[in-house]
Gaussian input, Z-matrix of N, CA and C with variables (Angstrom, degrees):
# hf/3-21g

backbone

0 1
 N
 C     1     B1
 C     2     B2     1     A1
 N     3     B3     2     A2     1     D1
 C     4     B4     3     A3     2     D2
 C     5     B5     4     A4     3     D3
 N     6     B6     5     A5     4     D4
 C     7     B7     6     A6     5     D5
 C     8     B8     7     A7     6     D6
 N     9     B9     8     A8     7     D7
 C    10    B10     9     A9     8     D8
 C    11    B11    10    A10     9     D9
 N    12    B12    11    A11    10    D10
 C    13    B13    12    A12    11    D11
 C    14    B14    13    A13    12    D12
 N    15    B15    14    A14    13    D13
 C    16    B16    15    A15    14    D14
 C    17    B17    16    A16    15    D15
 N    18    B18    17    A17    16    D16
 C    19    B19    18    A18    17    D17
 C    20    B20    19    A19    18    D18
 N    21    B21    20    A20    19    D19
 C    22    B22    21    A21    20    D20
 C    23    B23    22    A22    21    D21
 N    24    B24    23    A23    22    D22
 C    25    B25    24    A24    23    D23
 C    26    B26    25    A25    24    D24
 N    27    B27    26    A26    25    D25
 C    28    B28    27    A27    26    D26
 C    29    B29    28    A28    27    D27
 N    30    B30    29    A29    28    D28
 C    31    B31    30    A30    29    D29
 C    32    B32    31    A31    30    D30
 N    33    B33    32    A32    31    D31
 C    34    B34    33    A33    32    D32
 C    35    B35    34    A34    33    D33
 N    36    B36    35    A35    34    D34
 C    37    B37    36    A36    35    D35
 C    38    B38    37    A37    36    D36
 N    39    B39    38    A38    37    D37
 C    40    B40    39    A39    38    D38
 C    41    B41    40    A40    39    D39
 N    42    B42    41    A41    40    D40
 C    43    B43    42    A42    41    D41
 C    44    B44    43    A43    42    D42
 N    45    B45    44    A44    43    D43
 C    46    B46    45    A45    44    D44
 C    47    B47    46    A46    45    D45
 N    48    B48    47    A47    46    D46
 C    49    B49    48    A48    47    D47
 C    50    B50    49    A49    48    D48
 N    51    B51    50    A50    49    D49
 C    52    B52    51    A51    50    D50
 C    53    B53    52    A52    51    D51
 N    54    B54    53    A53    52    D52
 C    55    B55    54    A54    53    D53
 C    56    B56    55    A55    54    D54
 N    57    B57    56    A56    55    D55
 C    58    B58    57    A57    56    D56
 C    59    B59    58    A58    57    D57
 N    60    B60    59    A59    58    D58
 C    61    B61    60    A60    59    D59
 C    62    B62    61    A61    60    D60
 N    63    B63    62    A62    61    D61
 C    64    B64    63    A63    62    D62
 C    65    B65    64    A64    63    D63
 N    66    B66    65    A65    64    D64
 C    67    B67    66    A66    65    D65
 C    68    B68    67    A67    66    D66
 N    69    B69    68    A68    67    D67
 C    70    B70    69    A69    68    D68
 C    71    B71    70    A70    69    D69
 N    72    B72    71    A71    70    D70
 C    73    B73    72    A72    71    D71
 C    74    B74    73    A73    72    D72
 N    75    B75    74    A74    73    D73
 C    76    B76    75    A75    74    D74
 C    77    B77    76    A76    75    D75
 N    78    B78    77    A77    76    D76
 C    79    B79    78    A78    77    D77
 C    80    B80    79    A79    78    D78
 N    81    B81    80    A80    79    D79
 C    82    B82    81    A81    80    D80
 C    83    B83    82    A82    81    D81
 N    84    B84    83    A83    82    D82
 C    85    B85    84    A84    83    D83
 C    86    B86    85    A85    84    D84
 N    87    B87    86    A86    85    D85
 C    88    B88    87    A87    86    D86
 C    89    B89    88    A88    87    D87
 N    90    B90    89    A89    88    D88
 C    91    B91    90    A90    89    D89
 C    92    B92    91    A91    90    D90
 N    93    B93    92    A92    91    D91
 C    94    B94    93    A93    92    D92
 C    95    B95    94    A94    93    D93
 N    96    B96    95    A95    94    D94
 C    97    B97    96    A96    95    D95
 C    98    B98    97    A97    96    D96
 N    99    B99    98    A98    97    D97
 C   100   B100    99    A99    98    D98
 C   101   B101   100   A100    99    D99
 N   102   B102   101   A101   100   D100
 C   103   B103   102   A102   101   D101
 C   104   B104   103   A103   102   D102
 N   105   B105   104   A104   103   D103
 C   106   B106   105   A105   104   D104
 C   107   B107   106   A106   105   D105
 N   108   B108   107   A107   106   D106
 C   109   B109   108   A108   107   D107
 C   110   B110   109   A109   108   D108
 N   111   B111   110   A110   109   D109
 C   112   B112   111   A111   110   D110
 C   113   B113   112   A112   111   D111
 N   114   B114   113   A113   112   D112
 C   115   B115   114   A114   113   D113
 C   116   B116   115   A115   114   D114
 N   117   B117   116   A116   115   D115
 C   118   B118   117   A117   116   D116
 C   119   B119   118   A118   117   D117
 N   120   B120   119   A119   118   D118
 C   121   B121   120   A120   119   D119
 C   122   B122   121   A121   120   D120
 N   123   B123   122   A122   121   D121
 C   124   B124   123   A123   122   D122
 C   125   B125   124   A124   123   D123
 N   126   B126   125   A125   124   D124
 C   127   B127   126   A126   125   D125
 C   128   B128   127   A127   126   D126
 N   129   B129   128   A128   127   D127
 C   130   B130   129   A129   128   D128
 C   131   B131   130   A130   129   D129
 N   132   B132   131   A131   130   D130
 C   133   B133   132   A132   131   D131
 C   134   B134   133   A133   132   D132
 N   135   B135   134   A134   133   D133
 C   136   B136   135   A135   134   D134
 C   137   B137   136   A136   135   D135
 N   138   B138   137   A137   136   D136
 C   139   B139   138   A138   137   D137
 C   140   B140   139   A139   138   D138
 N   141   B141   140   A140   139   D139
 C   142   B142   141   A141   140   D140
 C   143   B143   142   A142   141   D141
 N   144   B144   143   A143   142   D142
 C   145   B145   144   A144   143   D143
 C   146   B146   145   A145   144   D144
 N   147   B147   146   A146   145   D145
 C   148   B148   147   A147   146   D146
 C   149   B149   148   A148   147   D147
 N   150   B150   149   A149   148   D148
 C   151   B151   150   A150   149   D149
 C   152   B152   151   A151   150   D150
 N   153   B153   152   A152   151   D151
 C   154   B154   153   A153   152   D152
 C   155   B155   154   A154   153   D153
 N   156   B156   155   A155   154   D154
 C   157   B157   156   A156   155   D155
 C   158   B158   157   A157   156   D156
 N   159   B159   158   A158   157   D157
 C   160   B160   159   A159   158   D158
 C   161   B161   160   A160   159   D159
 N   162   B162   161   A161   160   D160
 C   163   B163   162   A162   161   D161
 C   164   B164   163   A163   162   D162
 N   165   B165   164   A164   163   D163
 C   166   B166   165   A165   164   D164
 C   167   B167   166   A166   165   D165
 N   168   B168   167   A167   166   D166
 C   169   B169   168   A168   167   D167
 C   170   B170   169   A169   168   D168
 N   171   B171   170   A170   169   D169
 C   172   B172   171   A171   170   D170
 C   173   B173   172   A172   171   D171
 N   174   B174   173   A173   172   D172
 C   175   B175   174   A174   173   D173
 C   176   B176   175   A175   174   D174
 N   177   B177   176   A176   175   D175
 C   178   B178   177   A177   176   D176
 C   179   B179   178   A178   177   D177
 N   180   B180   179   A179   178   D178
 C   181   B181   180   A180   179   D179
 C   182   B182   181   A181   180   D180
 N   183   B183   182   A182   181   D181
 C   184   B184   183   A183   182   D182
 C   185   B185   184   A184   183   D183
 N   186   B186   185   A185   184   D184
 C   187   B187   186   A186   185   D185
 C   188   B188   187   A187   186   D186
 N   189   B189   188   A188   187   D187
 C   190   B190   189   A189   188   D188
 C   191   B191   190   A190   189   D189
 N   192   B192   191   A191   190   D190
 C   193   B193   192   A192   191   D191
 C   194   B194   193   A193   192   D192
 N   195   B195   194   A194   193   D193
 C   196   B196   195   A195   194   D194
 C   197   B197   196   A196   195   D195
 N   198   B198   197   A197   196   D196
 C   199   B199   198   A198   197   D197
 C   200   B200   199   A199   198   D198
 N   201   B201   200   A200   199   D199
 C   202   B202   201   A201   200   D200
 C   203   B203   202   A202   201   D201
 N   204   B204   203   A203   202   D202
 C   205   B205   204   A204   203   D203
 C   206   B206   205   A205   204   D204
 N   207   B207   206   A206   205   D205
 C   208   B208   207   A207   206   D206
 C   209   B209   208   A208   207   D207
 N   210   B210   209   A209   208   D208
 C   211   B211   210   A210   209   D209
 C   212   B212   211   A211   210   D210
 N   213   B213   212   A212   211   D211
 C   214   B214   213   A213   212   D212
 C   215   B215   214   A214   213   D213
 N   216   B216   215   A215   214   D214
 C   217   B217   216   A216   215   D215
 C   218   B218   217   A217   216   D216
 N   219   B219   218   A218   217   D217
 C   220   B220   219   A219   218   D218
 C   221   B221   220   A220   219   D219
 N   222   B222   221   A221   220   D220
 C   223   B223   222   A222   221   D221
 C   224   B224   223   A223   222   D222
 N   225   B225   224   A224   223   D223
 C   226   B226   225   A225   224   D224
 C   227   B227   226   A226   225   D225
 N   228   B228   227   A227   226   D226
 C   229   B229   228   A228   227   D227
 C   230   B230   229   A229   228   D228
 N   231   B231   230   A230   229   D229
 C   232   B232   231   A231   230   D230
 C   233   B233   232   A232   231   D231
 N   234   B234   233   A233   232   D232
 C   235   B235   234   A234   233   D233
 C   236   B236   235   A235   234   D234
 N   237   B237   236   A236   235   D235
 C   238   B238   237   A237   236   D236
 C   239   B239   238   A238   237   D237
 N   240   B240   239   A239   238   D238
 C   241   B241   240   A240   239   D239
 C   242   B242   241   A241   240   D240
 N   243   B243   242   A242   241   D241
 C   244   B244   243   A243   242   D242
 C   245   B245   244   A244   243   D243
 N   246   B246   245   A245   244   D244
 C   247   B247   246   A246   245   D245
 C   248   B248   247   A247   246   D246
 N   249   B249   248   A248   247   D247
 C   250   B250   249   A249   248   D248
 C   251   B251   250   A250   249   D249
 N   252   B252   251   A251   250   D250
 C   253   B253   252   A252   251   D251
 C   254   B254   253   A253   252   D252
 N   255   B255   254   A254   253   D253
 C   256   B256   255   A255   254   D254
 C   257   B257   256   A256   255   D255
 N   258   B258   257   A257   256   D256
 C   259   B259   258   A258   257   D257
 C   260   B260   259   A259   258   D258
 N   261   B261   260   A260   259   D259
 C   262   B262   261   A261   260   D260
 C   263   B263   262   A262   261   D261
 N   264   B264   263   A263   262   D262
 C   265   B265   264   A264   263   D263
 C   266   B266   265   A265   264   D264
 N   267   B267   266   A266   265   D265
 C   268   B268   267   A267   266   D266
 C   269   B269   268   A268   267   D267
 N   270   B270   269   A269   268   D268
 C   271   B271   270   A270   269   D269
 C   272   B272   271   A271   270   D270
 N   273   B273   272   A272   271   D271
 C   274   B274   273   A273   272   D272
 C   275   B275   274   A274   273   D273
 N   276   B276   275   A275   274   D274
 C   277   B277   276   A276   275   D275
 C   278   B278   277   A277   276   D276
 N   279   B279   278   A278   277   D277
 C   280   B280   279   A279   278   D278
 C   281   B281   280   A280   279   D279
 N   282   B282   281   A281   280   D280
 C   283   B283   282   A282   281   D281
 C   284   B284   283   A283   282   D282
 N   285   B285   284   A284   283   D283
 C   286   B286   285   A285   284   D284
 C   287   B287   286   A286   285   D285
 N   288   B288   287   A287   286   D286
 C   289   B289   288   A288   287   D287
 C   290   B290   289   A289   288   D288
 N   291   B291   290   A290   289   D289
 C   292   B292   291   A291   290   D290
 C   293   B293   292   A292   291   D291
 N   294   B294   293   A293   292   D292
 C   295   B295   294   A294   293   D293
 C   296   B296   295   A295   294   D294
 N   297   B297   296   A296   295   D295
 C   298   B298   297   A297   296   D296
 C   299   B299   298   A298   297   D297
 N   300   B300   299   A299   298   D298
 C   301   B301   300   A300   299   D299
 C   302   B302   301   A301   300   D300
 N   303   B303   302   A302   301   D301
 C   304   B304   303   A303   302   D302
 C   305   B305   304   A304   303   D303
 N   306   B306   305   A305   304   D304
 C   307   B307   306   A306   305   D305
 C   308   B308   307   A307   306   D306
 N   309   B309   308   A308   307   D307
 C   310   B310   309   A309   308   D308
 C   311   B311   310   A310   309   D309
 N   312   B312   311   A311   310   D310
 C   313   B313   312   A312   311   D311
 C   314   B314   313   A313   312   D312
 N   315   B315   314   A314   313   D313
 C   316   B316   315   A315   314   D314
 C   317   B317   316   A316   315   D315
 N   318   B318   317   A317   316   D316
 C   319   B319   318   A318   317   D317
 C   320   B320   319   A319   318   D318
 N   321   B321   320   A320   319   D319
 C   322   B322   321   A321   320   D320
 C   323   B323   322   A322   321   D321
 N   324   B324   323   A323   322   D322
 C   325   B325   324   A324   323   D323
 C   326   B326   325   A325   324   D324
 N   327   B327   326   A326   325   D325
 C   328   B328   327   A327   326   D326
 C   329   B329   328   A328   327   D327

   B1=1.4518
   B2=1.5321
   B3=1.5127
   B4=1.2571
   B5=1.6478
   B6=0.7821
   B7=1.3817
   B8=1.7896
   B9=1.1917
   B10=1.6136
   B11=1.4555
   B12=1.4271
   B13=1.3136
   B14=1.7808
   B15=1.3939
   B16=1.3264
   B17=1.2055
   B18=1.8749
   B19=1.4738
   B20=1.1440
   B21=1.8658
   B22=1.9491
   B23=1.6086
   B24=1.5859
   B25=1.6495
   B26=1.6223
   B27=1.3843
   B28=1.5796
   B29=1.3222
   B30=1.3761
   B31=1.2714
   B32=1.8166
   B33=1.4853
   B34=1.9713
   B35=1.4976
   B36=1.4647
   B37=1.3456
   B38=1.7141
   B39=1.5198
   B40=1.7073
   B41=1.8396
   B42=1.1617
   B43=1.7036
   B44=1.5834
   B45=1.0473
   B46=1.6259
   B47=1.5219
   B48=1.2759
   B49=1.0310
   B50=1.4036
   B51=1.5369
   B52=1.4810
   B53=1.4056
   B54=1.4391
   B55=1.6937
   B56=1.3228
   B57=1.5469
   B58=1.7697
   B59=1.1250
   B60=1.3002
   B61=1.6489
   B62=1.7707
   B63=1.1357
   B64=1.5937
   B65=0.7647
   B66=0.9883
   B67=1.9657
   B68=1.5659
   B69=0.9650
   B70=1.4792
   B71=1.0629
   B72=1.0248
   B73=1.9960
   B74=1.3767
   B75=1.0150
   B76=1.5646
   B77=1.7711
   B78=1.5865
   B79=1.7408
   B80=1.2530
   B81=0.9750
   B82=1.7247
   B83=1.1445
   B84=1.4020
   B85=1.7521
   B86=1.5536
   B87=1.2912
   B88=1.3842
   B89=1.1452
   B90=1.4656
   B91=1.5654
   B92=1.5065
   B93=1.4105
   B94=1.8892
   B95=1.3087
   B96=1.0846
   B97=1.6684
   B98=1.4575
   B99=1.2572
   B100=1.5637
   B101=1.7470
   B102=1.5252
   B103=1.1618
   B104=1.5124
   B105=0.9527
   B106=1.9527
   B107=1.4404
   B108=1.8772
   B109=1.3489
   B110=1.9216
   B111=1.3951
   B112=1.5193
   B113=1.5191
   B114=0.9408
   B115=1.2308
   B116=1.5906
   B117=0.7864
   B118=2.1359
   B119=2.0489
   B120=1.8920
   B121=1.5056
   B122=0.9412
   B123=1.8859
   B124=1.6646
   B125=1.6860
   B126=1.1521
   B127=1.9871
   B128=0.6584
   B129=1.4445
   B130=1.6600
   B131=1.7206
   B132=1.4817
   B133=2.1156
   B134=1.0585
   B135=1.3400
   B136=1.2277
   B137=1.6209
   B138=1.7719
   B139=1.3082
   B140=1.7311
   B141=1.7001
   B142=2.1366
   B143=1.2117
   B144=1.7215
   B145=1.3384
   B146=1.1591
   B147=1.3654
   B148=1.6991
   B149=1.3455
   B150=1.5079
   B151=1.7801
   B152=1.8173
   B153=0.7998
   B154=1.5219
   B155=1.9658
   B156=1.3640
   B157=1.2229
   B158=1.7423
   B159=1.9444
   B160=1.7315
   B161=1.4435
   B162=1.4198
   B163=1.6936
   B164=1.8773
   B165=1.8645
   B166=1.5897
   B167=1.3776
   B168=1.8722
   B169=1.2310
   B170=1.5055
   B171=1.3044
   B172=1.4949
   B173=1.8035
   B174=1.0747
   B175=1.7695
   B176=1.9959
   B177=1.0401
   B178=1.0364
   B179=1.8816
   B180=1.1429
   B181=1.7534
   B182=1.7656
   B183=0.9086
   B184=1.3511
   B185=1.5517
   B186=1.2926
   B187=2.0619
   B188=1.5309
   B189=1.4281
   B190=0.9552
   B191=1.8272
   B192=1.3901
   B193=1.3931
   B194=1.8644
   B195=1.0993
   B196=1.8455
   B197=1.2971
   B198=1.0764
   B199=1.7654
   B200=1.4294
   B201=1.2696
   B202=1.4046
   B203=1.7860
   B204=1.0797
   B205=1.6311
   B206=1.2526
   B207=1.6006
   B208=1.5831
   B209=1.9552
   B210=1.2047
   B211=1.6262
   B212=1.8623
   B213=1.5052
   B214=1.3354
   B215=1.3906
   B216=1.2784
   B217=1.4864
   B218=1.8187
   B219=0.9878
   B220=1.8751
   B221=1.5720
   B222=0.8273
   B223=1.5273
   B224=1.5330
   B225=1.5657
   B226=1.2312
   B227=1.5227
   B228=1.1960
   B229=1.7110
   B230=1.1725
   B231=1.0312
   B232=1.4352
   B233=1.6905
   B234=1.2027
   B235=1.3338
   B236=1.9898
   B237=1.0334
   B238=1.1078
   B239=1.8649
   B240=1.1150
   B241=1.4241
   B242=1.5967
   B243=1.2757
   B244=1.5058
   B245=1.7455
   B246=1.2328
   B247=1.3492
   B248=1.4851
   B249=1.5321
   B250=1.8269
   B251=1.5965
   B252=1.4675
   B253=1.0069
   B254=1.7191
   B255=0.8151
   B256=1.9380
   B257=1.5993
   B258=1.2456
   B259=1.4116
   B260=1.3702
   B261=1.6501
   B262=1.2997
   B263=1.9825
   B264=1.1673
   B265=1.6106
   B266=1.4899
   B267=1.5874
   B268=1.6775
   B269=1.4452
   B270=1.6121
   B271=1.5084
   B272=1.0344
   B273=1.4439
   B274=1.6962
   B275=1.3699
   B276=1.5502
   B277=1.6252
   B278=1.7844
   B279=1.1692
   B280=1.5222
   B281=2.3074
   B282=1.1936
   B283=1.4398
   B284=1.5818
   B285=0.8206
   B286=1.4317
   B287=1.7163
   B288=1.3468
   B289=1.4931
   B290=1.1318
   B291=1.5560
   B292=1.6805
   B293=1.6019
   B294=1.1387
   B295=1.9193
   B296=1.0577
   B297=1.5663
   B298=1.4125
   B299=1.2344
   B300=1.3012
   B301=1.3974
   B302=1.4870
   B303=1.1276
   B304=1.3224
   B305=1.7721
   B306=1.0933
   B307=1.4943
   B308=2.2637
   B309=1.8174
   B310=1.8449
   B311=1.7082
   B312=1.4803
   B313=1.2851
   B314=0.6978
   B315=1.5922
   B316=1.5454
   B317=1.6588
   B318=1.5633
   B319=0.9618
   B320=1.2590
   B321=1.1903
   B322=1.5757
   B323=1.4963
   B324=1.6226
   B325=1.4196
   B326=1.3752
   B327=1.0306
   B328=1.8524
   B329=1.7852
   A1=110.78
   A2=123.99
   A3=119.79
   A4=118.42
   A5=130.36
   A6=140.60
   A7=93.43
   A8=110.29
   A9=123.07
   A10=88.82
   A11=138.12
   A12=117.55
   A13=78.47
   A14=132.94
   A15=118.48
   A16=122.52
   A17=106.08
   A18=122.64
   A19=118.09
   A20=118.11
   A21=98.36
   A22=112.07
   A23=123.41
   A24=121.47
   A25=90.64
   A26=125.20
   A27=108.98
   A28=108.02
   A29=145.42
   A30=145.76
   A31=88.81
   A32=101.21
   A33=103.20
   A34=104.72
   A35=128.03
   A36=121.93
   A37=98.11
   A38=111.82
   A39=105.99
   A40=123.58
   A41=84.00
   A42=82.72
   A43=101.38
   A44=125.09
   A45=134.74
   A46=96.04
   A47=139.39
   A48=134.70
   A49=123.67
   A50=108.31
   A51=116.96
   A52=129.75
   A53=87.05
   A54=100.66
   A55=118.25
   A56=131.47
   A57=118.61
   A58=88.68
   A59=154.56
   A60=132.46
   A61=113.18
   A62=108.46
   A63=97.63
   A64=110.08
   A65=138.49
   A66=128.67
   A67=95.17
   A68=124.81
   A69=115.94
   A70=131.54
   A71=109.94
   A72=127.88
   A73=107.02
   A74=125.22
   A75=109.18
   A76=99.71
   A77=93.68
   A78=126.66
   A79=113.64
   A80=133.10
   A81=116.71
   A82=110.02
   A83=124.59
   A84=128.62
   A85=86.15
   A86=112.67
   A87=114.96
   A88=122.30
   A89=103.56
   A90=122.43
   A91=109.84
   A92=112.47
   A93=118.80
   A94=122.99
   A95=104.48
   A96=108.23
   A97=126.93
   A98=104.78
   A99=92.27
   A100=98.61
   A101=116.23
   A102=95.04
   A103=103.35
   A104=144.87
   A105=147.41
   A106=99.75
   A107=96.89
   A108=82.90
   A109=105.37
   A110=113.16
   A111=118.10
   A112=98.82
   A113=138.93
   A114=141.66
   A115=113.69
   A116=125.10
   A117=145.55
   A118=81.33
   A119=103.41
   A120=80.66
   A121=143.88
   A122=113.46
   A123=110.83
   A124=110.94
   A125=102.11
   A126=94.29
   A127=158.21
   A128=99.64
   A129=128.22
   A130=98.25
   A131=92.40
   A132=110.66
   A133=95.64
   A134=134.40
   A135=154.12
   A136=151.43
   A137=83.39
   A138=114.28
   A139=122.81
   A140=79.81
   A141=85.79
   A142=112.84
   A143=124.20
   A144=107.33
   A145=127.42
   A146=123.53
   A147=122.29
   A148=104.32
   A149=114.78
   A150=123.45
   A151=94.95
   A152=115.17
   A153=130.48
   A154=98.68
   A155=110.37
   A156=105.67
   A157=156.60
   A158=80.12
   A159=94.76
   A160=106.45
   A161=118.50
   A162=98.07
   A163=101.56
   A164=107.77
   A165=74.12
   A166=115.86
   A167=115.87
   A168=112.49
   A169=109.46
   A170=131.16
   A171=122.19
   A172=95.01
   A173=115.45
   A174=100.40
   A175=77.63
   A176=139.09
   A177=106.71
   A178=98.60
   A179=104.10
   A180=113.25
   A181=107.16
   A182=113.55
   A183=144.33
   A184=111.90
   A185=98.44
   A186=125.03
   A187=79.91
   A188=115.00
   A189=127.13
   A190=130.82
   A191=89.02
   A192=77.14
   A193=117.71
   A194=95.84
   A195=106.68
   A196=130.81
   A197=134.24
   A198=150.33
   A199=91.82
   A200=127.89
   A201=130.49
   A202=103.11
   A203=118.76
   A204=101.63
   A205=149.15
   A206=88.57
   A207=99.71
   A208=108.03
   A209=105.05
   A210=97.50
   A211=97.91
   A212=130.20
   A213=121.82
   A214=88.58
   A215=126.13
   A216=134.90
   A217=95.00
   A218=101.93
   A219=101.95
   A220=118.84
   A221=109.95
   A222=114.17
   A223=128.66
   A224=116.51
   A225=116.61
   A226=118.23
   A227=99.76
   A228=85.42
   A229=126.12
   A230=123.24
   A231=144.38
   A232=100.72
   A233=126.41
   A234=133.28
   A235=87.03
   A236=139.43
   A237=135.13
   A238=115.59
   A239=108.51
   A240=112.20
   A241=114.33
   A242=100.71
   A243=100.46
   A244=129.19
   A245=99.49
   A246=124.31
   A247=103.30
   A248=91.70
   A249=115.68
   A250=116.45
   A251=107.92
   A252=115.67
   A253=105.65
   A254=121.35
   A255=109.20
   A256=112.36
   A257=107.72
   A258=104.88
   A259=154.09
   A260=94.43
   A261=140.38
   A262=108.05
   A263=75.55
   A264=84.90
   A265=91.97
   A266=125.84
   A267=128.44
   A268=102.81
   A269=128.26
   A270=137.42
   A271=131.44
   A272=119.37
   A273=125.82
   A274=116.91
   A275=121.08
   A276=103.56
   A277=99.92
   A278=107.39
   A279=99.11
   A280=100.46
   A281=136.00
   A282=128.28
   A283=105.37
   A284=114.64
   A285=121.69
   A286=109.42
   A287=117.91
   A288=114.06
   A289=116.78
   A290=109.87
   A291=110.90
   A292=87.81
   A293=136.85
   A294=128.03
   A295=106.38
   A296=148.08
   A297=142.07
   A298=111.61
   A299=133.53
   A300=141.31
   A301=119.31
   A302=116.42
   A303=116.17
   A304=80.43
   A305=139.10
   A306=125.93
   A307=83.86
   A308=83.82
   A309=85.99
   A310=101.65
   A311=140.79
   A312=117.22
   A313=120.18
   A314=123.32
   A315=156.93
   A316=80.94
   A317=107.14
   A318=98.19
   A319=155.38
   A320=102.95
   A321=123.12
   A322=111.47
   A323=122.20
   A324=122.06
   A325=98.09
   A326=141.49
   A327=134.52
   A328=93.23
   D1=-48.97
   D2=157.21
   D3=-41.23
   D4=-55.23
   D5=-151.48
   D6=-66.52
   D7=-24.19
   D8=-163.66
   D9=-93.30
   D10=-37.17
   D11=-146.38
   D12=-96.91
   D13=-38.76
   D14=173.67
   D15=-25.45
   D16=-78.67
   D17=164.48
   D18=-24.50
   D19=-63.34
   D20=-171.71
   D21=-77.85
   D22=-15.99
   D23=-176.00
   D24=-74.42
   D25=-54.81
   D26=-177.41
   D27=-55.75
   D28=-74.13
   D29=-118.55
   D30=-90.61
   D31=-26.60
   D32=172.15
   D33=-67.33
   D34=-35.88
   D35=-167.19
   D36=-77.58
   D37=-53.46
   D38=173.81
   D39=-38.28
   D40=-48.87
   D41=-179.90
   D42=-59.54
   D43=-67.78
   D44=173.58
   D45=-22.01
   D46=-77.05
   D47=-164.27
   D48=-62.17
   D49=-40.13
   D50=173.52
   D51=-60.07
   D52=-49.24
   D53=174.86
   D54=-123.82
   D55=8.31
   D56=171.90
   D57=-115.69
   D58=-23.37
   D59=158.06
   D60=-46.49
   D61=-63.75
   D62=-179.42
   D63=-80.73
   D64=34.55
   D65=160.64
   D66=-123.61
   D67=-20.36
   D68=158.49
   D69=-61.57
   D70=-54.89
   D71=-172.00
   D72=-78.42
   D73=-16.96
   D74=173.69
   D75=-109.22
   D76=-170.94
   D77=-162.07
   D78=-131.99
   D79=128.66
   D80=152.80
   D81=-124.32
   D82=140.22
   D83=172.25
   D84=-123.11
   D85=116.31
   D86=173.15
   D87=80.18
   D88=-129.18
   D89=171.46
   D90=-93.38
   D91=4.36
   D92=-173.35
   D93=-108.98
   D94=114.58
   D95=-177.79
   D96=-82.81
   D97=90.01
   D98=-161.73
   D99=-93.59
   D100=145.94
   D101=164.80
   D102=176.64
   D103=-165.95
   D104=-155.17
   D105=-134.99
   D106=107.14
   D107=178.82
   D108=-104.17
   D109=13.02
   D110=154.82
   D111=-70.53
   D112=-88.36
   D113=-165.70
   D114=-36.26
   D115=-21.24
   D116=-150.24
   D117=-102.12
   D118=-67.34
   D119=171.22
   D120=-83.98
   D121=-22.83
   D122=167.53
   D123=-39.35
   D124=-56.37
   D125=171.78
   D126=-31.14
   D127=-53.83
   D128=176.36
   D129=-62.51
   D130=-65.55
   D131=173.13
   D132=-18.62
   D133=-98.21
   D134=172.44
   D135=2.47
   D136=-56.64
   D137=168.47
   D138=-81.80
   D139=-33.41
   D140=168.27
   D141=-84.44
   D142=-29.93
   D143=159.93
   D144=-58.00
   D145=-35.01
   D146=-173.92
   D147=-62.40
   D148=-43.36
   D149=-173.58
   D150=-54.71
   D151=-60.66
   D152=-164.20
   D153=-49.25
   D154=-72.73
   D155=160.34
   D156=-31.18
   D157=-46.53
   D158=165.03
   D159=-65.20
   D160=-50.82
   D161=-152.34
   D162=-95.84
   D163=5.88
   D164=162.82
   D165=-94.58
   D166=-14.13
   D167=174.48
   D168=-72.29
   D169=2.23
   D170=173.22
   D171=-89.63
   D172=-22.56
   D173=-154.01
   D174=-99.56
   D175=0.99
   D176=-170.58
   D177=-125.71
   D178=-7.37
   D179=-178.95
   D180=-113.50
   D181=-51.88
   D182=-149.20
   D183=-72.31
   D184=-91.70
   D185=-168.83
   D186=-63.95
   D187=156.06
   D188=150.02
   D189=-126.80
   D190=-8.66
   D191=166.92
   D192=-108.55
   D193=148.76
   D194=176.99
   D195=-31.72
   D196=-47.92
   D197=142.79
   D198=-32.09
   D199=-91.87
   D200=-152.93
   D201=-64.75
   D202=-51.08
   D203=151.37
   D204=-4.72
   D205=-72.28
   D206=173.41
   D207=-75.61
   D208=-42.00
   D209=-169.17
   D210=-53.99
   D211=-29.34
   D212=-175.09
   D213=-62.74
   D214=-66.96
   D215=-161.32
   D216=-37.29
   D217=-66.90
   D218=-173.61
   D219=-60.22
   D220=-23.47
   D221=159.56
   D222=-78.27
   D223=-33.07
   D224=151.91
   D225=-63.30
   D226=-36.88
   D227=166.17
   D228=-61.30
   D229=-58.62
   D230=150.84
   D231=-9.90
   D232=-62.89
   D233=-149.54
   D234=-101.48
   D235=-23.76
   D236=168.73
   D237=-71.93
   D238=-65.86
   D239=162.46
   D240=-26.06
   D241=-73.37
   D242=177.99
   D243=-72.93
   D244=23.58
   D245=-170.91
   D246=-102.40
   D247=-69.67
   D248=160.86
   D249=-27.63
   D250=-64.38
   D251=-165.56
   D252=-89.95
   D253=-27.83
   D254=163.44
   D255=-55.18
   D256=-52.47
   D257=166.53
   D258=-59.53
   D259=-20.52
   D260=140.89
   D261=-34.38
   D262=-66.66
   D263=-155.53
   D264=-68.72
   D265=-55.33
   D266=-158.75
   D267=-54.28
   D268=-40.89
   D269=157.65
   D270=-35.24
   D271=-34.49
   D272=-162.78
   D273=83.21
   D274=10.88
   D275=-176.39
   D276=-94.37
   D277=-10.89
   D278=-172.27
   D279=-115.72
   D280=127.49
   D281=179.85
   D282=-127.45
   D283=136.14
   D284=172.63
   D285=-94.56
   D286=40.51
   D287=-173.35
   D288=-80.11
   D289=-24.72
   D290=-168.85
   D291=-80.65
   D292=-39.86
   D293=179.57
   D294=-63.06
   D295=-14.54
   D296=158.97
   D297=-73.16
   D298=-36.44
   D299=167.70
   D300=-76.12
   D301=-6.81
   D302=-176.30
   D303=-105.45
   D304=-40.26
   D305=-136.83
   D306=-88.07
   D307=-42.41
   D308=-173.46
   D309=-50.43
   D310=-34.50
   D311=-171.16
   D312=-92.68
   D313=-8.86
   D314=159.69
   D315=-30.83
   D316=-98.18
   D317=-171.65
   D318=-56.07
   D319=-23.24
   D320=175.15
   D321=-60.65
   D322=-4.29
   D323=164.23
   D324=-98.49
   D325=-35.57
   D326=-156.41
   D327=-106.12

């Protein structure tokens, strides 16, 4: 039953991050997107660090049994990786340009 309430409080905080951070921080009037994209990543930053934090201080203070341990442990990974790699991306060492160019000729046939 623990192991379940991990799963839905993490996978509730992921969605939160994925999709109720950016739909927060921005605006649209129209066709215009107004909106903070400092603020859009301080958040995101933020929010995956906190994830990252909660479940190793749960797997290492907290859970006590071994099963539920490790699932914190894998979820901090989980929440580290994608930590890595947002930061990755907000830096410039990681670009997804060639998937915009692949998607633009993508379309330009259909």
């Amino acid at each position: 039953m623990f192991r379940f309430l991990i799963k839905c409080a993490n996978c509730a905080f992921l969605v939160l991050v994925v999709v109720g951070i950016p739909a927060i921080t921005h605006v649209q009037f129209r066709s215009i997107l107004i909106g903070s994209a400092p603020t859009l990543q301080l958040l995101s930053f933020w929010s995956l660090a906190l994830a990252l934090a909660l479940n190793a201080g749960a797997a290492s203070f907290v859970v006590k049994s071994r099963k539920d341990r490790m699932l914190c442990w894998e979820w901090a990974a989980v929440y580290g990786v994608l930590l890595f790699a947002y930061s990755a991306f907000v830096l410039g060492y990681l670009s997804f340009d060639w998937l915009k160019r692949f998607l633009l000729r993508l379309q330009h046939y259909f």
